[in-house]
PyMOL Python script that loads the backbone (N, CA, C, O; Angstrom):
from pymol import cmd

cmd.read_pdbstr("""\
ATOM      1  N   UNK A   1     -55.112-341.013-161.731  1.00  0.00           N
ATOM      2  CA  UNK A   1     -55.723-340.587-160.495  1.00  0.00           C
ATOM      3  C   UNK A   1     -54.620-340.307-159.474  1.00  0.00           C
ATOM      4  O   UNK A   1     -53.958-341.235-159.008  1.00  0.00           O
ATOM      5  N   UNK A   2     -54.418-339.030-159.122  1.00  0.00           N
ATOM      6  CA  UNK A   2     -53.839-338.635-158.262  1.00  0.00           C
ATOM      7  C   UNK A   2     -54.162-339.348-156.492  1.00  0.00           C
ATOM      8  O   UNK A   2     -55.341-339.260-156.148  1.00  0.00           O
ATOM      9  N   UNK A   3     -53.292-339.933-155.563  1.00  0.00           N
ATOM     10  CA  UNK A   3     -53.218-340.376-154.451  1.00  0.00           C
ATOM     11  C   UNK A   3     -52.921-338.886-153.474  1.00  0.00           C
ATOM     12  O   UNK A   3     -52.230-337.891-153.692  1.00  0.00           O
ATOM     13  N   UNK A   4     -53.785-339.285-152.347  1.00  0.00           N
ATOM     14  CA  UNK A   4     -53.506-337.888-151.132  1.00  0.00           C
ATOM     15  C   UNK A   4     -52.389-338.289-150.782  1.00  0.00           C
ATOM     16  O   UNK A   4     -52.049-339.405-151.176  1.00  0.00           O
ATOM     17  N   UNK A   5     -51.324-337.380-149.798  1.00  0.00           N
ATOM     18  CA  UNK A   5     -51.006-338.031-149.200  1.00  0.00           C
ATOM     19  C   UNK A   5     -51.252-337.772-147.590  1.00  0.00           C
ATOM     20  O   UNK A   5     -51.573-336.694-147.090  1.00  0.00           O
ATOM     21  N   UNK A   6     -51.075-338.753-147.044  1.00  0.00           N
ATOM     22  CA  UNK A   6     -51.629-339.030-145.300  1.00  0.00           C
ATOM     23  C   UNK A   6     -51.321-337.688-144.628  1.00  0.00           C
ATOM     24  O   UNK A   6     -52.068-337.490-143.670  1.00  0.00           O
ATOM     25  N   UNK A   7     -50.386-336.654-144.866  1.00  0.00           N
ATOM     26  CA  UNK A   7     -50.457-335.769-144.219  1.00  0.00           C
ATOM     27  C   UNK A   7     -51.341-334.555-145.146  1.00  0.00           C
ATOM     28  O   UNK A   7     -51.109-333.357-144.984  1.00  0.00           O
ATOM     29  N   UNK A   8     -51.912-334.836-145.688  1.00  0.00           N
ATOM     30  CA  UNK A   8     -53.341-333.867-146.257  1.00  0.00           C
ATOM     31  C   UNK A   8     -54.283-334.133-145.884  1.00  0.00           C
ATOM     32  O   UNK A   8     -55.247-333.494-146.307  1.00  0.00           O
ATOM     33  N   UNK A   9     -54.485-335.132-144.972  1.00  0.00           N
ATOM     34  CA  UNK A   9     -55.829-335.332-144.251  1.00  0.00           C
ATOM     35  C   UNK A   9     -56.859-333.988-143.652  1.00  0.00           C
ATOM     36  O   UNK A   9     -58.013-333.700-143.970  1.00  0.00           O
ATOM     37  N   UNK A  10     -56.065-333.433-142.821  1.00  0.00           N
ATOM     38  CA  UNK A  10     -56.980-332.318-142.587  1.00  0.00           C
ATOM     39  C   UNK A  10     -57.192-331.504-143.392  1.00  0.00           C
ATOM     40  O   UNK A  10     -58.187-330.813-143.177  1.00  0.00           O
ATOM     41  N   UNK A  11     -56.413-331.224-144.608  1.00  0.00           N
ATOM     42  CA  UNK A  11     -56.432-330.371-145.505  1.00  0.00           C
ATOM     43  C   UNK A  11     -57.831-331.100-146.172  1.00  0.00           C
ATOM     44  O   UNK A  11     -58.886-330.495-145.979  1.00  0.00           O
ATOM     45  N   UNK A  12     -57.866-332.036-146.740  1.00  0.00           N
ATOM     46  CA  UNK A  12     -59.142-332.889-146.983  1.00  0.00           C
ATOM     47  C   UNK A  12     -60.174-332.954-146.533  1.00  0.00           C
ATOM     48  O   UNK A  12     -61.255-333.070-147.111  1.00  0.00           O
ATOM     49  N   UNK A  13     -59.929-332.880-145.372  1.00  0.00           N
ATOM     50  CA  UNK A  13     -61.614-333.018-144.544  1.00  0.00           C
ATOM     51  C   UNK A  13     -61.997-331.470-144.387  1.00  0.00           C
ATOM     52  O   UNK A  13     -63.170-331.135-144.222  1.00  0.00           O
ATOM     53  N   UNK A  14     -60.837-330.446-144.453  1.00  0.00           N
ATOM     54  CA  UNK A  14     -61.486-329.005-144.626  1.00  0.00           C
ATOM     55  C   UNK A  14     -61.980-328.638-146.044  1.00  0.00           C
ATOM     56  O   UNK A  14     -62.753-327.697-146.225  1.00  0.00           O
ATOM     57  N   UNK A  15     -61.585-329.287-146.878  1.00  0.00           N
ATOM     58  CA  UNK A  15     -62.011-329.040-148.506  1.00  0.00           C
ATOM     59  C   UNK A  15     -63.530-330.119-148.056  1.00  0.00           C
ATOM     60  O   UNK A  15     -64.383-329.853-148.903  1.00  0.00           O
ATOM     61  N   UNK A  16     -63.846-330.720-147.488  1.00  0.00           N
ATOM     62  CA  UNK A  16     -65.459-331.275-147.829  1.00  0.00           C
ATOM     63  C   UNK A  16     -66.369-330.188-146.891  1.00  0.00           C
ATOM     64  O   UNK A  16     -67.483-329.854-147.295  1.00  0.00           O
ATOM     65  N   UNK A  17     -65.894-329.725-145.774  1.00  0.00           N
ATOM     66  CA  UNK A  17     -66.625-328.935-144.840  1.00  0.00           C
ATOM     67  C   UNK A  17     -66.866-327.610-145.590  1.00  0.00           C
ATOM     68  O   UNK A  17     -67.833-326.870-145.406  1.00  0.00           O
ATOM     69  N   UNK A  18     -65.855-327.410-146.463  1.00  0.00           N
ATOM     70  CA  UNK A  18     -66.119-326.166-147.761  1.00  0.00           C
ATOM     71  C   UNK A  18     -67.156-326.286-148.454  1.00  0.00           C
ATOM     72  O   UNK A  18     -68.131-325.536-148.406  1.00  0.00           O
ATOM     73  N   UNK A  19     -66.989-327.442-149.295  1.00  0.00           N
ATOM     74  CA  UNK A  19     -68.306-327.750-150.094  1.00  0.00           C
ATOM     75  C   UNK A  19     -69.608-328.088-149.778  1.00  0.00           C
ATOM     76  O   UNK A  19     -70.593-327.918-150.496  1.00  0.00           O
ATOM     77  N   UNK A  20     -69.553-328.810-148.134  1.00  0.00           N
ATOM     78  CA  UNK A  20     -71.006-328.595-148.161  1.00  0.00           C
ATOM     79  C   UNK A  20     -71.358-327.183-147.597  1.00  0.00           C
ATOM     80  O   UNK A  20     -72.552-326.883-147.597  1.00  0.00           O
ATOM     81  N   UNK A  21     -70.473-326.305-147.128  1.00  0.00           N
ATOM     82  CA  UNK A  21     -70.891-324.927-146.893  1.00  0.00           C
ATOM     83  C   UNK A  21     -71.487-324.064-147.952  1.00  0.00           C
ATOM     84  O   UNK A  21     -72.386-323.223-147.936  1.00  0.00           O
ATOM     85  N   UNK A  22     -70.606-324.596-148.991  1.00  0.00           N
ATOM     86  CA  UNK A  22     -71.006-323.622-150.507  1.00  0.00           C
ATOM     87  C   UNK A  22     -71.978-324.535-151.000  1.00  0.00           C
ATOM     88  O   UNK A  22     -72.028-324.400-152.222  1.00  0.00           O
ATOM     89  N   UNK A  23     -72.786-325.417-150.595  1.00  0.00           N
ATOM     90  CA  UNK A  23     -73.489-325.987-151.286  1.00  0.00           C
ATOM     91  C   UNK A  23     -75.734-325.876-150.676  1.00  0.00           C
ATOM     92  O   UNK A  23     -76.855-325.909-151.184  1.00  0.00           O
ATOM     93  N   UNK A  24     -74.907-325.716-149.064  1.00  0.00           N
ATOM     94  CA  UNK A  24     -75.921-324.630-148.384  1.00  0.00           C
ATOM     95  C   UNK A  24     -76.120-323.416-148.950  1.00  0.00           C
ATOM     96  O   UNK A  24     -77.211-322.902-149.194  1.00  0.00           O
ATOM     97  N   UNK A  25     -75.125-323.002-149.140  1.00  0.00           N
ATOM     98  CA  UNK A  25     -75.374-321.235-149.810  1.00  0.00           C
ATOM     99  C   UNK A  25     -75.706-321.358-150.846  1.00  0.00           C
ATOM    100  O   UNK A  25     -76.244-320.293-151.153  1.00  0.00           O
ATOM    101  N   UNK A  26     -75.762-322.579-152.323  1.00  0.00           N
ATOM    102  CA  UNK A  26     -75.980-322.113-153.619  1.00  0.00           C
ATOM    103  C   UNK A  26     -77.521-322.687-153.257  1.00  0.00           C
ATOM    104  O   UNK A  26     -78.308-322.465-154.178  1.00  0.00           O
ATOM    105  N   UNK A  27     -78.087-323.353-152.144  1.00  0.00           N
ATOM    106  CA  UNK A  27     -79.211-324.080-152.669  1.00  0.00           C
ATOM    107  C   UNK A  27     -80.573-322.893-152.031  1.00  0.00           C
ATOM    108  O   UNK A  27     -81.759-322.916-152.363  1.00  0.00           O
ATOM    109  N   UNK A  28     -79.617-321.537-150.642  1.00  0.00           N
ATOM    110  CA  UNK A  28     -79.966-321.023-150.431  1.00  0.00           C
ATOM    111  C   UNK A  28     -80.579-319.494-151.334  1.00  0.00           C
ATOM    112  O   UNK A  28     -81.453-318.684-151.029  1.00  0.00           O
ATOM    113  N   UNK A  29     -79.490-319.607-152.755  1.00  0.00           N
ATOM    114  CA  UNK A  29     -79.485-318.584-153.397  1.00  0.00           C
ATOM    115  C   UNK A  29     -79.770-319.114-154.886  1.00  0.00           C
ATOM    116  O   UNK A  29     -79.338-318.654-155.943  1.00  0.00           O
ATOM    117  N   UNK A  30     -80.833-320.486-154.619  1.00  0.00           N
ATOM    118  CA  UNK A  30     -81.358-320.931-155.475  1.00  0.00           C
ATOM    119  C   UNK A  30     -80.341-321.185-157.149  1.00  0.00           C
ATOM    120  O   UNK A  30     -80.793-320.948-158.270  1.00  0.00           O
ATOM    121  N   UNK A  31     -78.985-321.690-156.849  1.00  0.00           N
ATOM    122  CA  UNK A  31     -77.938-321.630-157.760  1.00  0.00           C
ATOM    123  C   UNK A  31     -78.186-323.065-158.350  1.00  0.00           C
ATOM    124  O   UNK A  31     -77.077-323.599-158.343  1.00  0.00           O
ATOM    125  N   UNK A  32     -79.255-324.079-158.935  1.00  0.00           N
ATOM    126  CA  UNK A  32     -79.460-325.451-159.104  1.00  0.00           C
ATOM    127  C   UNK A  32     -78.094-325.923-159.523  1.00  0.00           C
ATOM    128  O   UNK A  32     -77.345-326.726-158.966  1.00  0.00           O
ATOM    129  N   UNK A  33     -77.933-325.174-160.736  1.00  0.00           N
ATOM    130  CA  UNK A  33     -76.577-325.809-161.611  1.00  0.00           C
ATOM    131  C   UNK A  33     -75.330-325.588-160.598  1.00  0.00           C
ATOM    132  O   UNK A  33     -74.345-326.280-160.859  1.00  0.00           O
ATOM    133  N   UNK A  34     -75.246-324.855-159.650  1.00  0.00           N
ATOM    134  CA  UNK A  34     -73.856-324.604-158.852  1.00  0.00           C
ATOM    135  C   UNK A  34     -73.913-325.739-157.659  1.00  0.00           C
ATOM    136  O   UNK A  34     -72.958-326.259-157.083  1.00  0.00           O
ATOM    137  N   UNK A  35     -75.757-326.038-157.401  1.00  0.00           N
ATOM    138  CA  UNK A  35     -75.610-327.074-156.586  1.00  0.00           C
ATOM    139  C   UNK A  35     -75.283-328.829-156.996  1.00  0.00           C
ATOM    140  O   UNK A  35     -74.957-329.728-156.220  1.00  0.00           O
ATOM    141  N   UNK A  36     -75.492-328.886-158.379  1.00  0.00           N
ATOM    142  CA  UNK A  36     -75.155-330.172-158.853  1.00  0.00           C
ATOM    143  C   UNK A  36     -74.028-330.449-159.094  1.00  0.00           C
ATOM    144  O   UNK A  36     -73.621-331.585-158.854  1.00  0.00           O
ATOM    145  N   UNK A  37     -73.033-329.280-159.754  1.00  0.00           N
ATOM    146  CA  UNK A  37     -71.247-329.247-159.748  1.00  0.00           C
ATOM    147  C   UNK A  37     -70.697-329.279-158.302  1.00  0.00           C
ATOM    148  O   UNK A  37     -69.778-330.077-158.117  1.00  0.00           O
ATOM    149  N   UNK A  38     -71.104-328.551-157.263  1.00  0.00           N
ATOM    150  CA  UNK A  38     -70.519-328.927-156.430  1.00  0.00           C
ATOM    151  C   UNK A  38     -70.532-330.518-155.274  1.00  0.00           C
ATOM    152  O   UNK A  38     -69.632-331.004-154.589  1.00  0.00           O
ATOM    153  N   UNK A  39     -71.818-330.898-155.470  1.00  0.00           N
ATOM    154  CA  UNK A  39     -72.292-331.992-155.142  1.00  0.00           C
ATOM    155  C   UNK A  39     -71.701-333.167-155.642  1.00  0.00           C
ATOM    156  O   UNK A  39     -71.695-334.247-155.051  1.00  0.00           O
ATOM    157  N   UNK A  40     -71.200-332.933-156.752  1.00  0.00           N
ATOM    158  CA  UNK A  40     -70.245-334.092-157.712  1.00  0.00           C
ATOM    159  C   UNK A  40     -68.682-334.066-157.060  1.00  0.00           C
ATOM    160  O   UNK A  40     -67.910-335.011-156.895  1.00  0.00           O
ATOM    161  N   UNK A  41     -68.532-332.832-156.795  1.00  0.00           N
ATOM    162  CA  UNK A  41     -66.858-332.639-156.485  1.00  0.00           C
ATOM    163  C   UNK A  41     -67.041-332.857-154.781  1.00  0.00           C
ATOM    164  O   UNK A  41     -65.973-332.907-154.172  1.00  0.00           O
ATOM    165  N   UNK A  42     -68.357-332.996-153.920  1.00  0.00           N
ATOM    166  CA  UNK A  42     -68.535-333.379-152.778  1.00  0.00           C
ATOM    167  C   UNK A  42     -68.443-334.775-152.614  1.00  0.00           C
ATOM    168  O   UNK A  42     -67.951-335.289-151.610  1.00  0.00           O
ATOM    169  N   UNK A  43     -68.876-335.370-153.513  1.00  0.00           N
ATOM    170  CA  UNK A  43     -68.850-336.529-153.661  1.00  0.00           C
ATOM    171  C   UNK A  43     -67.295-337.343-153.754  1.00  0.00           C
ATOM    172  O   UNK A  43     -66.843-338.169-152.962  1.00  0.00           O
ATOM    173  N   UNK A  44     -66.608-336.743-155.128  1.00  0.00           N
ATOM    174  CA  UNK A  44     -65.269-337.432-155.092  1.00  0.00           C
ATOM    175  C   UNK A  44     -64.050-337.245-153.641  1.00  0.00           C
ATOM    176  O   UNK A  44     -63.140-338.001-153.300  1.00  0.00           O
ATOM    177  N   UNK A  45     -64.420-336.187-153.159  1.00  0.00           N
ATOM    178  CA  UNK A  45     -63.535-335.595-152.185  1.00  0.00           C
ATOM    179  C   UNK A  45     -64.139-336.546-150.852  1.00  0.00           C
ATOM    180  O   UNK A  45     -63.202-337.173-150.360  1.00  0.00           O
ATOM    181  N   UNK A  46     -65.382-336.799-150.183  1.00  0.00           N
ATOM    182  CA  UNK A  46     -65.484-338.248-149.708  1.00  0.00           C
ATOM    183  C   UNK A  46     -65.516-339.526-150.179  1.00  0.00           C
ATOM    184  O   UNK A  46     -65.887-340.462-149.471  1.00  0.00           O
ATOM    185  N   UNK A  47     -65.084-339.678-151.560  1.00  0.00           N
ATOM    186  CA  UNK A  47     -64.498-341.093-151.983  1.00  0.00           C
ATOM    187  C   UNK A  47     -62.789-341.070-151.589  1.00  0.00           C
ATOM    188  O   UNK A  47     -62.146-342.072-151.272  1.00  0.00           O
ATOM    189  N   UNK A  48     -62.262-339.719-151.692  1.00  0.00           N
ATOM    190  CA  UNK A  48     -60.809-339.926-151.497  1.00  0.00           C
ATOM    191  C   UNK A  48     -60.443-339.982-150.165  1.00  0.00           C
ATOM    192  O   UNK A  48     -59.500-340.575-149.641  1.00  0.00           O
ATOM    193  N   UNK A  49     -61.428-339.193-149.618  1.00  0.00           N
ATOM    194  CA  UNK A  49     -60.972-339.797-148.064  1.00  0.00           C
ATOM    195  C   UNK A  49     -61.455-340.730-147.460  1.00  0.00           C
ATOM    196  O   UNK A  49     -61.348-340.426-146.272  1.00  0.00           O
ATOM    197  N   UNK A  50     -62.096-342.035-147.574  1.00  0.00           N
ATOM    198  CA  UNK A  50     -62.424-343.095-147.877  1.00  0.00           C
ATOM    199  C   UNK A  50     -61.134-343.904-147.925  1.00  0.00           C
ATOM    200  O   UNK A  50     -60.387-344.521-147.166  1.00  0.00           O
ATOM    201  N   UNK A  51     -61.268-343.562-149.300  1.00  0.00           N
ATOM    202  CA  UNK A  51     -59.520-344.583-150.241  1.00  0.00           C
ATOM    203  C   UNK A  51     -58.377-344.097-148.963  1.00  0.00           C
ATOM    204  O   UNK A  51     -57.639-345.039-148.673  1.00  0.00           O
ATOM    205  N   UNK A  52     -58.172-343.161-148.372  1.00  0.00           N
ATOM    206  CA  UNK A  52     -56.836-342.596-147.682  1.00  0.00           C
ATOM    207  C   UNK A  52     -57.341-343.372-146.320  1.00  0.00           C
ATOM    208  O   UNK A  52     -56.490-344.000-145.690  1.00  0.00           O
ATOM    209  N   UNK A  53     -58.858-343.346-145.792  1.00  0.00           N
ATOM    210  CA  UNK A  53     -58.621-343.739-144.422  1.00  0.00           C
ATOM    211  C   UNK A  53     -57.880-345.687-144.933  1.00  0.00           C
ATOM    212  O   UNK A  53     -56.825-346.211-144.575  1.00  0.00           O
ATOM    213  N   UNK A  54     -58.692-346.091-145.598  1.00  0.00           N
ATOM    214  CA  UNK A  54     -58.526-347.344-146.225  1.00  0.00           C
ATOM    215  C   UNK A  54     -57.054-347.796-146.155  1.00  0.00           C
ATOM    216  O   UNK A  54     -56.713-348.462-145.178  1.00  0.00           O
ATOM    217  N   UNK A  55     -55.972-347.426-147.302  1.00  0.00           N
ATOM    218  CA  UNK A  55     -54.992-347.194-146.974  1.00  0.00           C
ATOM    219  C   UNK A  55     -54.148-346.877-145.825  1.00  0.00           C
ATOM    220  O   UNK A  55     -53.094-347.465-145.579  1.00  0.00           O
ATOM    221  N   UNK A  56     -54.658-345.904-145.111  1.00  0.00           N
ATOM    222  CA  UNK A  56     -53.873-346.005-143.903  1.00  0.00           C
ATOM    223  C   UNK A  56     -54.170-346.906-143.018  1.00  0.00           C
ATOM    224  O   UNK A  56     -53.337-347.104-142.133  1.00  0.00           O
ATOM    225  N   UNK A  57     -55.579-347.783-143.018  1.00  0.00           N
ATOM    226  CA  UNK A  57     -55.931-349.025-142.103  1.00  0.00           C
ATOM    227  C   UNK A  57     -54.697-349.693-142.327  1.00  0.00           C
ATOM    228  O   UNK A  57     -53.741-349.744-141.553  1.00  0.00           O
ATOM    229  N   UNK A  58     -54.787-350.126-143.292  1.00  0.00           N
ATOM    230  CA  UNK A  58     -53.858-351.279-143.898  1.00  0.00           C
ATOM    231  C   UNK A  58     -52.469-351.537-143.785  1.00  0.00           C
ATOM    232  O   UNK A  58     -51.975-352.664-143.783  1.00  0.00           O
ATOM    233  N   UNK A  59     -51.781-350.347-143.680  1.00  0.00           N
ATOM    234  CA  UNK A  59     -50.595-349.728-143.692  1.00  0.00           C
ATOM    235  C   UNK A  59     -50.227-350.501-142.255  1.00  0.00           C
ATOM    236  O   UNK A  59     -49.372-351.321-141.920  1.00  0.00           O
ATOM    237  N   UNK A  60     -51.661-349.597-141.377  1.00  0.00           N
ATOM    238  CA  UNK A  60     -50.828-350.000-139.927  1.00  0.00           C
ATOM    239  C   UNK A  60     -51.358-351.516-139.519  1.00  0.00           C
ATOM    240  O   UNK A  60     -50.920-352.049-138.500  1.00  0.00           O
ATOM    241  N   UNK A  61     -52.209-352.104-140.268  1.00  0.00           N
ATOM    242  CA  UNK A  61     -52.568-353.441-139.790  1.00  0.00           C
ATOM    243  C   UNK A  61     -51.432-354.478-140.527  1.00  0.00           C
ATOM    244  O   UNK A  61     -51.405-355.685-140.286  1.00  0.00           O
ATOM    245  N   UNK A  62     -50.503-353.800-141.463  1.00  0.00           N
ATOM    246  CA  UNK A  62     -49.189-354.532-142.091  1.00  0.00           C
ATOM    247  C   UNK A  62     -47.962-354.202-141.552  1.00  0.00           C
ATOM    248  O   UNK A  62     -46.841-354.579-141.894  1.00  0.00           O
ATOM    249  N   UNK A  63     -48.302-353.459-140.674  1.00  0.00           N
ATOM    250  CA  UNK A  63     -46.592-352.672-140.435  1.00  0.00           C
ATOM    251  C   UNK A  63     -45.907-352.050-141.496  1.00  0.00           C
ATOM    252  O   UNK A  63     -44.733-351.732-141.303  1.00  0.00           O
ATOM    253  N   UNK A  64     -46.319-351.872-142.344  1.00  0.00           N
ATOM    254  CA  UNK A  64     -45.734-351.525-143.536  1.00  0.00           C
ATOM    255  C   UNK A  64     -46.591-349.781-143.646  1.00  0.00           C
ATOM    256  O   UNK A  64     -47.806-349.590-143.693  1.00  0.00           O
ATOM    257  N   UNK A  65     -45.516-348.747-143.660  1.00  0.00           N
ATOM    258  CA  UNK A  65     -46.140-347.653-144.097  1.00  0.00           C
ATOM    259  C   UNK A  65     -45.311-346.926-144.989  1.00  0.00           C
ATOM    260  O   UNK A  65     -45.216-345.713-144.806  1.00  0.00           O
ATOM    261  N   UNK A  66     -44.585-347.554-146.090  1.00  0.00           N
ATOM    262  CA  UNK A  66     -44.664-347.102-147.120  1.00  0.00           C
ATOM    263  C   UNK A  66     -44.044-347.595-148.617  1.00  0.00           C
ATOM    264  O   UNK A  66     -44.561-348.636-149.020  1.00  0.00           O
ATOM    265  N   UNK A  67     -43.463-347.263-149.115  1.00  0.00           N
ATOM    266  CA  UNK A  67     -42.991-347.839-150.043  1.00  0.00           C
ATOM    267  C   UNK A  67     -42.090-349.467-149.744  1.00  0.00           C
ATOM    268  O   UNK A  67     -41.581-349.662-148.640  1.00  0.00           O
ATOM    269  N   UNK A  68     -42.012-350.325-150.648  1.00  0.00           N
ATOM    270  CA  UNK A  68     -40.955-351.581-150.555  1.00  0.00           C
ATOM    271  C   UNK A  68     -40.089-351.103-151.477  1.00  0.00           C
ATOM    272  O   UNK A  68     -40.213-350.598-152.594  1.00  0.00           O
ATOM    273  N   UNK A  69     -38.898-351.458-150.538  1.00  0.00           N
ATOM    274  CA  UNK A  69     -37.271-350.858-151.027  1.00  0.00           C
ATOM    275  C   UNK A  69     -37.167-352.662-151.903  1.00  0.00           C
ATOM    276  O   UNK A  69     -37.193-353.842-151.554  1.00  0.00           O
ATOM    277  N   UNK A  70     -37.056-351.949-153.027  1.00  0.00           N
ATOM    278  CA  UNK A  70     -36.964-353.593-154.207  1.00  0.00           C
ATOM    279  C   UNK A  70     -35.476-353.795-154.315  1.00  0.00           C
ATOM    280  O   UNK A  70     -35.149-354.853-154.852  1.00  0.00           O
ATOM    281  N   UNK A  71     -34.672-353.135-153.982  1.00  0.00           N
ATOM    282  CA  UNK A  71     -33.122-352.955-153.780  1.00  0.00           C
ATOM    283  C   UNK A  71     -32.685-352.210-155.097  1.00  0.00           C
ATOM    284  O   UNK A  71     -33.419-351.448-155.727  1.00  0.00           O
ATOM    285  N   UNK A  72     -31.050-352.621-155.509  1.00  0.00           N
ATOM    286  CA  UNK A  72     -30.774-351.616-156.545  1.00  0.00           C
ATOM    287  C   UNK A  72     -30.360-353.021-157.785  1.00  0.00           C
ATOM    288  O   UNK A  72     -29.757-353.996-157.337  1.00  0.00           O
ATOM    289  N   UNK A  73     -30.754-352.983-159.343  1.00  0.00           N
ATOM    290  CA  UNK A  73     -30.731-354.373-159.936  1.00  0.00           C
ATOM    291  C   UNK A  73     -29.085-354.789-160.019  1.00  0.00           C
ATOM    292  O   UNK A  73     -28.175-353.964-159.943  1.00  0.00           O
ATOM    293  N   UNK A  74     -28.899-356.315-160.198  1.00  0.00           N
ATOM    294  CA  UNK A  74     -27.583-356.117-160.761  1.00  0.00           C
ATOM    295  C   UNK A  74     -27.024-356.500-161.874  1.00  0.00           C
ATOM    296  O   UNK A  74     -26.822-357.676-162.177  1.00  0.00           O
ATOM    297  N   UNK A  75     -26.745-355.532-162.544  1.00  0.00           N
ATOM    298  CA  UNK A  75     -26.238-355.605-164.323  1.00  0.00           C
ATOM    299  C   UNK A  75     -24.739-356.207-164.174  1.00  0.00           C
ATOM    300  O   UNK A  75     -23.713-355.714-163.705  1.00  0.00           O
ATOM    301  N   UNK A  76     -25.057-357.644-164.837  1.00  0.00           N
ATOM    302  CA  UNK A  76     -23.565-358.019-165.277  1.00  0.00           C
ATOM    303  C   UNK A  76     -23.235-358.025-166.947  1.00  0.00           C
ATOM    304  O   UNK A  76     -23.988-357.782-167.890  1.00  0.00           O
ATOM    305  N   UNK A  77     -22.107-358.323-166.927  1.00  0.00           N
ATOM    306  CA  UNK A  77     -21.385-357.615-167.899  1.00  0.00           C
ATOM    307  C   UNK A  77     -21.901-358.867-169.000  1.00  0.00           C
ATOM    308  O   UNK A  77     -21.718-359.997-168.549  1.00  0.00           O
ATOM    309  N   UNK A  78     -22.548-358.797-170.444  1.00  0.00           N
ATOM    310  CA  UNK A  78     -22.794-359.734-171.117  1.00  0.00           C
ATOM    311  C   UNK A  78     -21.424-360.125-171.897  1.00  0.00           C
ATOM    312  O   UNK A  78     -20.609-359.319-172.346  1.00  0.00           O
ATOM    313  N   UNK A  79     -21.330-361.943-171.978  1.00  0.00           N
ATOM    314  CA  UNK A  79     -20.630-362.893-172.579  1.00  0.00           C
ATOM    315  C   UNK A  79     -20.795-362.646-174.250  1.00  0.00           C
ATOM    316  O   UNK A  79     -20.235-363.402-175.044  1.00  0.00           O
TER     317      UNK A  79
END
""", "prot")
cmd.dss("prot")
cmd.show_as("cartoon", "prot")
cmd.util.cbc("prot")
cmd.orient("prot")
């Protein structure tokens, strides 16, 4: 499963304002099967922005916004 990232947000919330546009028009042009495929992919696209607002709560309620630097390992020389 692919992760958004925080600066695709608007790009995201314009991909759901798409689908329910095309989803007015297929139910207007009586498209059933175009309205149940898109309704599914309406669906995951407000689960991901969900998961992203989620994530970014968290981020800023940790101070933490992004990766933990684990450092670099250190290989010693084997006996």
């Amino acid at each position: 499963m692919l992760r958004v990232s925080p600066r695709q947000r608007p790009r995201l919330i314009e991909i759901i304002r798409n689908l329910a546009e095309r989803i007015a028009e297929a139910r207007t042009n009586g498209w059933l099967g175009e309205v149940q495929g898109l309704q599914v992919s309406l669906t995951k696209a407000k689960e991901k922005l969900v998961a992203l607002d989620r994530t970014l709560e968290r981020s800023r309620s940790t101070g933490q916004g992004g990766p933990t630097d684990l450092g670099m390992p250190v290989i010693t020389k084997p006996q």
